[in-house]
C-alpha positions as CSV (number, residue, x, y, z in Angstrom):
1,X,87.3,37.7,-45.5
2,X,89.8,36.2,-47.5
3,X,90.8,32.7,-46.6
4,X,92.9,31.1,-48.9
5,X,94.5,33.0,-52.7
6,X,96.4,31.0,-55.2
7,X,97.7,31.7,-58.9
8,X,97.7,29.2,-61.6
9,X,99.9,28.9,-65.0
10,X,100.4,26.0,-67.3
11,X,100.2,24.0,-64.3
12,X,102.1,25.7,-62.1
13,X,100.2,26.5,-58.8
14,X,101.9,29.4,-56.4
15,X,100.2,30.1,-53.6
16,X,99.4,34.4,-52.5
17,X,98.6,36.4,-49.7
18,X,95.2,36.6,-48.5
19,X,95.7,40.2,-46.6
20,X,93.7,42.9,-48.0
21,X,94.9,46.8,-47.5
22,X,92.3,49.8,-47.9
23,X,89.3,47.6,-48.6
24,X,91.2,46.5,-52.0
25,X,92.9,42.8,-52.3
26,X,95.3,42.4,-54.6
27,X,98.0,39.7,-56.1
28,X,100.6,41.8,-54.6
29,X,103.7,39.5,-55.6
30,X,102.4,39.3,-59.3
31,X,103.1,41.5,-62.0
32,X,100.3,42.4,-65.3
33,X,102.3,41.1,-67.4
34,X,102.1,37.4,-65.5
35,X,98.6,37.5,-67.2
36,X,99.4,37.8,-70.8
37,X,98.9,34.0,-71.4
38,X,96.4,31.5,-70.3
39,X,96.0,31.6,-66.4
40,X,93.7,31.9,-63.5
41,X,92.8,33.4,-60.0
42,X,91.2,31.2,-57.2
43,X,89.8,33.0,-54.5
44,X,88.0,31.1,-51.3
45,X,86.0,33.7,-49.0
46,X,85.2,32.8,-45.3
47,X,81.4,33.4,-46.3
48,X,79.4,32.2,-48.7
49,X,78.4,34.3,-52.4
50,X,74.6,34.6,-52.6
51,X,74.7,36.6,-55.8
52,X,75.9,38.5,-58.4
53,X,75.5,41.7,-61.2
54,X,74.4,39.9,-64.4
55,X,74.4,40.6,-67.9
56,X,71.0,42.2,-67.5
57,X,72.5,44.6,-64.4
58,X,70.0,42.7,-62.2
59,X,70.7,40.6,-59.0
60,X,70.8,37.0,-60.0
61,X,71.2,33.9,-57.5
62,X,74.1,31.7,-58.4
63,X,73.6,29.0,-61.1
64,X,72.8,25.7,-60.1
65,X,73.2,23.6,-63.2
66,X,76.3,25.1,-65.6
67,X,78.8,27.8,-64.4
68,X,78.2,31.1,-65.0
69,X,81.1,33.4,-66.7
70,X,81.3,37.5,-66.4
71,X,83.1,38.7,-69.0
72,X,84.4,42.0,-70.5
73,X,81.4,43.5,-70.7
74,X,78.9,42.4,-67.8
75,X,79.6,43.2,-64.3
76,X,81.4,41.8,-62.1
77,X,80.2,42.4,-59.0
78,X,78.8,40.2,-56.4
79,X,77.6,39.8,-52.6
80,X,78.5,37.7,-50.1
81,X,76.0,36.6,-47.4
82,X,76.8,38.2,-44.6
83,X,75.6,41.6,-47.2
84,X,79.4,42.8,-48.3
85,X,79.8,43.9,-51.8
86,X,82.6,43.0,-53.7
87,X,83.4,44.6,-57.3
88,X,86.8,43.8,-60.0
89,X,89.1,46.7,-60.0
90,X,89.2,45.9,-63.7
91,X,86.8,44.5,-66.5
92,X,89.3,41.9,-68.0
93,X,89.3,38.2,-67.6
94,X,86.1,36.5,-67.1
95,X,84.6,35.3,-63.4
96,X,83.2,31.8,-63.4
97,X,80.6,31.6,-60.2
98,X,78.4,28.7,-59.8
99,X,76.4,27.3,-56.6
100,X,78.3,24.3,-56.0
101,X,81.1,26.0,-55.2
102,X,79.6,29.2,-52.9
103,X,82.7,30.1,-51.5
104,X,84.8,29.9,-54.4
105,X,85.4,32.8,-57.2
106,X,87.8,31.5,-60.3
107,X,88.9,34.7,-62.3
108,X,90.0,33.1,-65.7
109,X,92.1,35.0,-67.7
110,X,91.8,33.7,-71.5
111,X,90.8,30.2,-71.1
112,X,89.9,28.0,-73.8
113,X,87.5,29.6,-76.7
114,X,87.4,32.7,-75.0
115,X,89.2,34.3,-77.7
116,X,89.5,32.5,-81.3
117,X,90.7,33.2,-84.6
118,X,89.4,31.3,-87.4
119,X,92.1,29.5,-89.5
120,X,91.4,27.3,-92.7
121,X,94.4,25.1,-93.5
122,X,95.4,22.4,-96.0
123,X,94.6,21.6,-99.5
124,X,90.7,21.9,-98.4
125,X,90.8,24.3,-96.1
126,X,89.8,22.5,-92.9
127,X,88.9,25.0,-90.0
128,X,90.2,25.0,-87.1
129,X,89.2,27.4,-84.4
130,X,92.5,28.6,-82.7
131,X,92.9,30.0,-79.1
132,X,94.8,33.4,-79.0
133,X,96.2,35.2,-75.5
134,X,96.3,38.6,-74.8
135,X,98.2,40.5,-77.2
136,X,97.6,44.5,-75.1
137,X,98.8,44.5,-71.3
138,X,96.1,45.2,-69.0
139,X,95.5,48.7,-67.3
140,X,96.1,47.5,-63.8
141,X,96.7,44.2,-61.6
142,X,93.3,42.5,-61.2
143,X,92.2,43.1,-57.5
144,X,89.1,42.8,-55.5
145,X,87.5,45.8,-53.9
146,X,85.3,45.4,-50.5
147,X,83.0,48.5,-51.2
148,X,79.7,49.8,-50.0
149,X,78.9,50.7,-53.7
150,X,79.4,49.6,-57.3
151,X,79.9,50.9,-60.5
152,X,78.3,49.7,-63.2
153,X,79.9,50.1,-66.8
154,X,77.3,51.2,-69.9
155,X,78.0,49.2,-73.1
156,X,76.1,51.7,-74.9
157,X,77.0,55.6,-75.3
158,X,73.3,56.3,-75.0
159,X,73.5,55.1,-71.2
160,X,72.3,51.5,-70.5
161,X,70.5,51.6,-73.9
162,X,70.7,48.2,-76.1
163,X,72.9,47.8,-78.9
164,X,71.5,47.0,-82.6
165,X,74.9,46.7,-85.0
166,X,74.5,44.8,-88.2
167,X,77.4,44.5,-90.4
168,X,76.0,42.9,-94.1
169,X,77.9,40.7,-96.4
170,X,77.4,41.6,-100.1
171,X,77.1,38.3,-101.8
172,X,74.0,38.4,-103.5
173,X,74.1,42.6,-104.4
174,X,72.8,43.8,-107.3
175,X,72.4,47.5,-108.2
176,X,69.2,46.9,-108.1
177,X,68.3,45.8,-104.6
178,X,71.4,47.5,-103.8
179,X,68.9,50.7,-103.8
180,X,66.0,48.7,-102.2
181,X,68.0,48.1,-99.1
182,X,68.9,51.6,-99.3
183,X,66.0,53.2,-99.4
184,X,64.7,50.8,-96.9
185,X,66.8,51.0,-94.3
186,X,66.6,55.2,-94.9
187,X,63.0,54.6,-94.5
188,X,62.9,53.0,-91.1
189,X,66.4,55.3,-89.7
190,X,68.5,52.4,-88.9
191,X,72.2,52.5,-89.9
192,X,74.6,49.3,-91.4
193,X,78.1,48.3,-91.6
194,X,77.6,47.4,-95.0
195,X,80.1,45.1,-96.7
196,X,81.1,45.4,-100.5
197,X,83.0,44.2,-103.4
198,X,85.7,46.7,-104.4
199,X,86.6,45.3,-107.7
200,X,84.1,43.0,-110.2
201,X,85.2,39.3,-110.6
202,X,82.3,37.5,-110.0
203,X,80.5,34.3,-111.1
204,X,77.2,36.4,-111.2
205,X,77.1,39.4,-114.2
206,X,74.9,41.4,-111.9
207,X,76.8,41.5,-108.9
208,X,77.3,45.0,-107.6
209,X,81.0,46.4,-106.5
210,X,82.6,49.9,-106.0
211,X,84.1,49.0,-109.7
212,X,81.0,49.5,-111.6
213,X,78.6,50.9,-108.8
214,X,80.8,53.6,-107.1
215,X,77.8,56.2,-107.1
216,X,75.5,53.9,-105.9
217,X,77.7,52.3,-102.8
218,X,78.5,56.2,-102.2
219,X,74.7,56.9,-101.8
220,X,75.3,54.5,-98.9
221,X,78.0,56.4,-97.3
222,X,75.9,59.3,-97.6
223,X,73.4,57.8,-95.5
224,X,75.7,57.7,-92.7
225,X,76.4,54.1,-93.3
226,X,80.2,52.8,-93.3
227,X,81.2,50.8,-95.8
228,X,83.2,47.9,-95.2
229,X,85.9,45.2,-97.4
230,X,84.1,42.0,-98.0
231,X,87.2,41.1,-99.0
232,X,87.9,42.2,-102.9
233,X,85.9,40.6,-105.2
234,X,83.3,37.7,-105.2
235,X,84.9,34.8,-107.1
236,X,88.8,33.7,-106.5
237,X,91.2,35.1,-108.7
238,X,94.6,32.6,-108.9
239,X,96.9,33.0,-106.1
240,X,99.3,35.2,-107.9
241,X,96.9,37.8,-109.4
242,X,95.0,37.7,-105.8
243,X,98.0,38.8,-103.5
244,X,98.9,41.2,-106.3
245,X,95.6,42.9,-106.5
246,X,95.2,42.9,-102.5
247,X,98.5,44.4,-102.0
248,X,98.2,47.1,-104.3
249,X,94.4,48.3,-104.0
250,X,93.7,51.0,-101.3
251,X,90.6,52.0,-100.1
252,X,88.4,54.7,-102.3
253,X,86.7,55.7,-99.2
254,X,87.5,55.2,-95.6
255,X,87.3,51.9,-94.7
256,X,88.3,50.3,-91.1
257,X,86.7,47.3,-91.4
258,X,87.5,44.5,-92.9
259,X,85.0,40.6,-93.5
260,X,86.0,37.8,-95.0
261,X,84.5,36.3,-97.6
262,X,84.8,33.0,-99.2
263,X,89.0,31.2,-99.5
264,X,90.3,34.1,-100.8
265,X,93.9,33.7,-100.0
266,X,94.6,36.9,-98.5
267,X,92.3,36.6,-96.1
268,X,92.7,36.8,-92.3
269,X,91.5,33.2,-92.4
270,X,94.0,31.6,-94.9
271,X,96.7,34.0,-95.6
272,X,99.1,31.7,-93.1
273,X,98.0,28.7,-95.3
274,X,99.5,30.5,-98.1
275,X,102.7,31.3,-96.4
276,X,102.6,34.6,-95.3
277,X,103.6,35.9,-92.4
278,X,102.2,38.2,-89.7
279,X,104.2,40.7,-90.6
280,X,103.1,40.6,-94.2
281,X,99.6,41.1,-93.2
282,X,99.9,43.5,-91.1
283,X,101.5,45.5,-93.2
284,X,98.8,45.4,-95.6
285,X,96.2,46.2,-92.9
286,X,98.6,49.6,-92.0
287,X,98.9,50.7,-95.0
288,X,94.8,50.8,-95.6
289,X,94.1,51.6,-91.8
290,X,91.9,48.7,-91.4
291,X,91.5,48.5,-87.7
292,X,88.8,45.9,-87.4
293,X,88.2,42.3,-88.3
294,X,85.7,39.5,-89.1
295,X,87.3,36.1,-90.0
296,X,84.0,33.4,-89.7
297,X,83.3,33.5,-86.2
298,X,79.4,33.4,-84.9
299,X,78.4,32.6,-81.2
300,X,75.3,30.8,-82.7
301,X,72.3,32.1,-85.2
302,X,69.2,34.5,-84.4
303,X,65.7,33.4,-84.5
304,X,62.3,34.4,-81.9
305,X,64.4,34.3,-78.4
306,X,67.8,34.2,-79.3
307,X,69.9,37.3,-80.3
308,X,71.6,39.2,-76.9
309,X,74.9,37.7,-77.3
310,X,76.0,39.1,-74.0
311,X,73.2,36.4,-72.7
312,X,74.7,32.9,-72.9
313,X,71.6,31.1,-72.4
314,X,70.1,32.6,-75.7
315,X,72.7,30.5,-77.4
316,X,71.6,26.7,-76.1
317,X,70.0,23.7,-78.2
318,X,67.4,24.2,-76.0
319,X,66.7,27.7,-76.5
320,X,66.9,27.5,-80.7
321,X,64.7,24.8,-80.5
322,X,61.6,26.7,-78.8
323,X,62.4,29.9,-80.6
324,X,61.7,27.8,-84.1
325,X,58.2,26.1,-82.8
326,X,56.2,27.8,-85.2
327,X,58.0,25.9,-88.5
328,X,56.8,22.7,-90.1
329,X,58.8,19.3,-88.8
330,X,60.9,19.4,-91.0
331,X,62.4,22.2,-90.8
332,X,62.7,22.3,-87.1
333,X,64.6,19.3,-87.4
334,X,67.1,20.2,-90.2
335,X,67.5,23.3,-87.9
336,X,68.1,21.6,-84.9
337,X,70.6,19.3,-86.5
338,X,72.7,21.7,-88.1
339,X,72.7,24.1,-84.4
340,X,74.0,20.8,-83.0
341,X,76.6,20.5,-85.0
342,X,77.8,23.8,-86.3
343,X,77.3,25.4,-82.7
344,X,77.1,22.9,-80.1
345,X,80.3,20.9,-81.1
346,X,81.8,23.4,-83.5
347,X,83.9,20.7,-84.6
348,X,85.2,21.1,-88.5
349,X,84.9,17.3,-88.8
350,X,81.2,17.5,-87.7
351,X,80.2,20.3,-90.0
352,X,82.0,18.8,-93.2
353,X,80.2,15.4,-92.6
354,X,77.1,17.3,-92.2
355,X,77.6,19.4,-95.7
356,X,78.8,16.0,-97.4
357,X,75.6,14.5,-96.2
358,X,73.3,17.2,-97.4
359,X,75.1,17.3,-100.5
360,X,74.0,13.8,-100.9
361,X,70.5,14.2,-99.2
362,X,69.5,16.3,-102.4
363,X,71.6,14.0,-105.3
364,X,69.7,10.9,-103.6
365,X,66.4,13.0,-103.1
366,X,65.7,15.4,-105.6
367,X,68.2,13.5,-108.6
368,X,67.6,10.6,-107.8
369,X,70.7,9.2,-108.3
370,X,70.5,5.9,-106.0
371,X,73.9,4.8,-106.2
372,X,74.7,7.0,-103.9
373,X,72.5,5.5,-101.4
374,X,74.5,3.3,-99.4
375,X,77.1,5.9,-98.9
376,X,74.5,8.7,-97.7
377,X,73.2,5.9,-95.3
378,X,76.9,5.5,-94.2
379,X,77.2,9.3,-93.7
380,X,73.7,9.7,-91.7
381,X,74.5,6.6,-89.4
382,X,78.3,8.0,-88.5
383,X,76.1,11.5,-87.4
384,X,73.8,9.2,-84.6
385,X,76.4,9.0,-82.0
386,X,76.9,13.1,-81.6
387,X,73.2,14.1,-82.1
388,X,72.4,11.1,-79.6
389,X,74.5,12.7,-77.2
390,X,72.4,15.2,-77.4
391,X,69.4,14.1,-77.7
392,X,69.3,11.3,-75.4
393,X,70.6,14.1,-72.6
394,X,68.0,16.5,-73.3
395,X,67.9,18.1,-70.0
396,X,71.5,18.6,-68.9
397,X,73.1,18.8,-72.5
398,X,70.4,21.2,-74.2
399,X,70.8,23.7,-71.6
400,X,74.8,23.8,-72.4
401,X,75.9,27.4,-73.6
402,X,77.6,26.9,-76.8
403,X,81.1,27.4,-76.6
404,X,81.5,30.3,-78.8
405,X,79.0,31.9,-77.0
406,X,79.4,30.8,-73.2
407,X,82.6,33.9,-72.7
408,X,80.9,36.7,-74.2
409,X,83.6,37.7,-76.5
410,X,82.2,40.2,-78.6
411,X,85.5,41.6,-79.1
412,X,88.7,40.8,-78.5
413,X,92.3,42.8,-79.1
414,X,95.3,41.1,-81.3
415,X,98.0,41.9,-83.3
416,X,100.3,41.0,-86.5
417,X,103.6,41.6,-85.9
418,X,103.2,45.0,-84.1
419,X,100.1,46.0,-85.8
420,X,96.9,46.2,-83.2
421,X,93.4,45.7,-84.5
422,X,90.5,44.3,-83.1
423,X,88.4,41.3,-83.7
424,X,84.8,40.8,-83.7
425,X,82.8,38.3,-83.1
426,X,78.7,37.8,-84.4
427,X,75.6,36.4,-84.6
428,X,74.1,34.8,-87.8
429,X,70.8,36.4,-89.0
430,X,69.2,34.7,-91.8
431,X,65.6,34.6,-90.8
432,X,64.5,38.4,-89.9
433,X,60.9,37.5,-89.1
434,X,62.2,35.6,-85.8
435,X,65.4,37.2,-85.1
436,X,63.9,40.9,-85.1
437,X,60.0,40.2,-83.8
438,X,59.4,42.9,-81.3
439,X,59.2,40.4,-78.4
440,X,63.3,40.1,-79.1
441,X,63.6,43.5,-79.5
442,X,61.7,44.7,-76.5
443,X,63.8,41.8,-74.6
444,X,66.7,43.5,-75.9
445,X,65.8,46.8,-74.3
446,X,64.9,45.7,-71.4
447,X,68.3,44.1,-70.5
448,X,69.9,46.7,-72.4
449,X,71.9,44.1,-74.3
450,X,73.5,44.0,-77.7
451,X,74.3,41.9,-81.0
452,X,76.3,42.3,-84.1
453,X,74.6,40.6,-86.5
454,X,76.2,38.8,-89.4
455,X,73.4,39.4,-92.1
456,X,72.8,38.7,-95.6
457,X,70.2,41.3,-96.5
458,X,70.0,40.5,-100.1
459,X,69.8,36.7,-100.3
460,X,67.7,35.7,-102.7
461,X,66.9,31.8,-102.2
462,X,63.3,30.9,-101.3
463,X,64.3,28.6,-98.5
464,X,65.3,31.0,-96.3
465,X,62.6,31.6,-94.4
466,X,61.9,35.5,-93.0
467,X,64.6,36.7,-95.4
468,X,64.8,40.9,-95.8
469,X,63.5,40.8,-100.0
470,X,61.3,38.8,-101.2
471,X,62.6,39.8,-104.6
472,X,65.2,42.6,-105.9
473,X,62.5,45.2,-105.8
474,X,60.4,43.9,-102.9
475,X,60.9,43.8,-99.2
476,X,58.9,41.0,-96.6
477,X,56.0,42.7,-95.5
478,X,57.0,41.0,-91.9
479,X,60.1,41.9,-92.0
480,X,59.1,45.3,-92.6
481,X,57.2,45.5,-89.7
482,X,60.0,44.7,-87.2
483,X,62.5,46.8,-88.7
484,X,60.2,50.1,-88.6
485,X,59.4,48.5,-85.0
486,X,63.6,48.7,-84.4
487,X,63.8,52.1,-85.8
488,X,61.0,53.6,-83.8
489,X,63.3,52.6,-80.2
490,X,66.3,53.8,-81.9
491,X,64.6,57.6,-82.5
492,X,63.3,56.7,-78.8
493,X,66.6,56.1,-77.8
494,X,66.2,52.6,-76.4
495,X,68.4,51.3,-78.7
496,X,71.5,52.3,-80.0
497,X,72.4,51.9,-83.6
498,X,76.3,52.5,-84.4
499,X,77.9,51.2,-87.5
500,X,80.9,48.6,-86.8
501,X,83.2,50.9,-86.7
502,X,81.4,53.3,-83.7
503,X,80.8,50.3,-82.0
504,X,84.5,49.4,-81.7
505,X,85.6,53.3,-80.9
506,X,83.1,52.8,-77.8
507,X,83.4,49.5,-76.3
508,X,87.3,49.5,-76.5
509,X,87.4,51.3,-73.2
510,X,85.9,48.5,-71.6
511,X,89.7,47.3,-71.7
512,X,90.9,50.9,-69.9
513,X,89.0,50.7,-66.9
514,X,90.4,51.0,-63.6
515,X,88.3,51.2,-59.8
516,X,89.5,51.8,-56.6
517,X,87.5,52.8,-53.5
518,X,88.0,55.2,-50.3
519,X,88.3,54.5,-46.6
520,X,84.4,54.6,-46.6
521,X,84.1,52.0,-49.1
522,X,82.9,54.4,-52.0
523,X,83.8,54.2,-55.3
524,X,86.7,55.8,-56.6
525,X,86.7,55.8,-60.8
526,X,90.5,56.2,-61.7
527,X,89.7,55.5,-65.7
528,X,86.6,55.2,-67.3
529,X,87.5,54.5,-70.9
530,X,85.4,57.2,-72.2
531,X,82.5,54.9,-71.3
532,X,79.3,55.7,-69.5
533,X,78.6,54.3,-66.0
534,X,76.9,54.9,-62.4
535,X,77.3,54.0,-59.3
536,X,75.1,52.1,-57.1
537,X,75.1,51.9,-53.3
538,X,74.2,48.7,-51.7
């Protein structure tokens, strides 16, 4: 069935044995270790695949236009013509399948963007989106298994329900709305990773921290929400009094999770700039038991017809575009401009041009300060040749997943120094009136998918359309609607709505799976991870 196997490393191309024992192929002269770095599996069948498990557990033909990737969490299963299931003996790596090559399965292990870290470097704090390896050995040696069943893996521990996490940065809190969102949220049942300010140094009076609003954050936790670092405080101390205040505050409550906010130097996103060491951080992270991570990484932003992050083809131009129809010109088009550039190219030199331009859209606009013109006409012309790329490809290049979102890395496992914690990934959710209509969330359900939304619940600027408050006392009637429409299929069930923090205890087993199958061809579960699952028979 097999008719040709090959390995390939840093260039390096070794060829493998194509025999298959007990219905199970495997790279018998490779090691797990060999895939700890950047490699891949090529495997050419003597018949050609017709189809394959995706994110949505349903049958899907092979993509004709753009590659399709299965990663950690979607199935990897597929069928060959001639009716013979095939299934990954493990859930790591990521399958690319696409119709132009039928015969031909690619089994990537931590290619390019799969898994990033976000590092800001320099006096200015350029980012720059860095490609990370495997850090945690997998359970077994990738194989194939020639079954008559498959076993499909729930991402949810209410079996095959969706996934609704949303972890809240803190920014604009004040003790006042603080209780809005509270009551709010208690009102419609849905629980929040919610993200606060330890200690008060802030360019706003009213900010709320744990410093001055400890009885009011703990109201939270007694809600059943987890409270989470967004980082210490809200403005930048000086270097020196920052590192000395993050190395010697521990956590008043339990908190594993950890978001960055802002350049604070000690955060995951700059401390390497400052010139500390892995080990340094790490220690740090120990010592508080912060397990999981956020360092400014979204696959793309929410609106009507984009949120299931395990679905790359939410996260096009294209697909941003139609789910913003109903906004004035305008808007659409500053919307579409920035998804270009801050998702479609995710280039640092893209999105800095694009904030310098803005920057001097309003002092030419609204200040009218014209001498500024010819350099904002300077800026807007050096932005035509990327958008025109775009735009003048329409139908191939809107349909691109963007690259943060085309792996489905939700999660990924690292470590500093010896330290292991886990990084997650999200997606923006400004605009709650789009991002959370029931249309999305009944999509949601239906293909039992998930997102971790990156959320601002409390931001209090006019121009962001569908925001949560209307004011610090007031939620959006709209929005109002579509969270008590969320909470009504989380009491149902249809959802599931774990803080951060549950998420990550769940969906790490994804990465301790391990299949095997009998002499009939059955299924034969040797670790499950602790994670829901059943099995199908073709």
């Amino acid at each position: 069935m097999i008719v040709s196997a090959h390995w390939e490393k840093q260039g390096i191309r070794r060829k493998l044995d194509t025999a298959i024992h007990g219905l199970q192929w495997q790279p018998e002269t490779l090691v797990v270790t060999d895939f700890s770095e950047p490699c891949m599996l090529e495997i050419v069948f003597d018949a050609p695949l017709t189809a394959f498990q995706n994110h949505a557990y349903r049958w899907e033909d092979l993509p004709q236009q753009h590659p399709v990737y299965c990663g950690l969490m979607v199935p990897k299963v597929m069928r060959l013509a001639n009716g013979q299931l095939i299934q990954a003996t493990i859930q790591g790596g990521h399958w690319e399948l696409h119709a132009r090559y039928p015969n031909r399965l690619r089994w990537w292990f931590y290619p390019e963007k799969a898994q990033v870290l976000t590092r800001y470097t320099g006096r200015h704090h350029e980012r720059q989106l860095e490609s990370v390896a495997g850090v945690a050995s997998l359970p077994a040696l990738p194989g194939l298994l020639f079954c008559s069943q498959f076993v499909s893996w729930s991402r949810a521990s209410i079996p095959f329900a969706a996934t609704a996490c949303f972890t809240d940065h803190c920014d604009f809190d004040t003790p006042e709305n603080l209780e809005t969102q509270r009551k709010f949220l208690q009102e419609c049942g849905i629980r929040v990773t919610k993200g606060m300010f330890l200690h008060h140094f802030s360019k706003r009076e009213n900010n709320a921290s744990w410093e001055r609003d400890a009885a009011l954050l703990q109201a939270w936790a007694n809600d059943g929400h987890e409270l989470a670092y967004h980082s210490l405080t809200q403005s930048i101390r000086d270097k020196e009094a920052a590192f000395k205040e993050f190395e010697t505050t521990m956590p008043p409550v339990p908190m594993p999770t950890w978001i960055d906010h802002g350049y604070q130097p000690y955060n995951v996103s700059l401390y390497a700039n400052e010139g500390k060491r892995n080990s340094w951080l790490g220690q740090q992270l120990s010592v508080k038991k912060i397990v999981n991570l956020w360092n400014y990484v979204d696959c793309g932003t929410a609106t009507k017809g984009v949120l299931n992050q395990l679905n790359p083809e939410h996260f096009t131009v294209k697909a941003f575009h139609k789910g913003n129809q109903s906004l004035g010109i305008a808007k659409r088009l500053s919307l579409l401009i920035k998804a270009i550039l801050f998702h479609y190219y995710a280039q640092e030199s893209l999105i800095r041009h694009y904030k310098s331009l803005a920057s001097q859209f309003k002092a030419v606009v609204f200040r009218r300060q014209w001498r500024q013109f010819p350099e904002f006409v300077q800026k807007m012309v050096g932005l035509i040749g990327p958008l025109s790329k775009v735009l003048f490809r329409w139908r191939s290049r809107a349909h691109e997943s963007f690259p943060l979102a085309r792996y489905q890395t939700l999660f990924f496992e690292y470590t500093f120094d010896s330290y292991p914690v886990s990084i997650f990934q999200t997606v923006e959710m400004v605009d709650f009136e789009r991002a959370l209509c029931t249309s999305n969330i009944d999509d949601l359900v239906a293909d039992s998918g998930v997102f971790i939304a990156h959320t601002y619940f409390s931001v209090p600027m006019a121009y962001h359309t569908g925001r949560l408050l209307l004011n610090d006392q007031t939620v959006h009637p709209k929005v109002r609607v579509n969270f008590e429409y969320l909470g009504a299929k989380i009491r149902e069930q249809k959802v599931w709505n774990p803080t951060l923090d549950e998420w990550m205890a769940y969906v790490k087993g994804f990465t301790k799976t391990v299949l095997t199958c009998d002499a009939s061809g059955h299924c034969v579960v040797l670790c499950d991870g602790q994670l829901n699952y059943r099995i199908t028979s073709s």
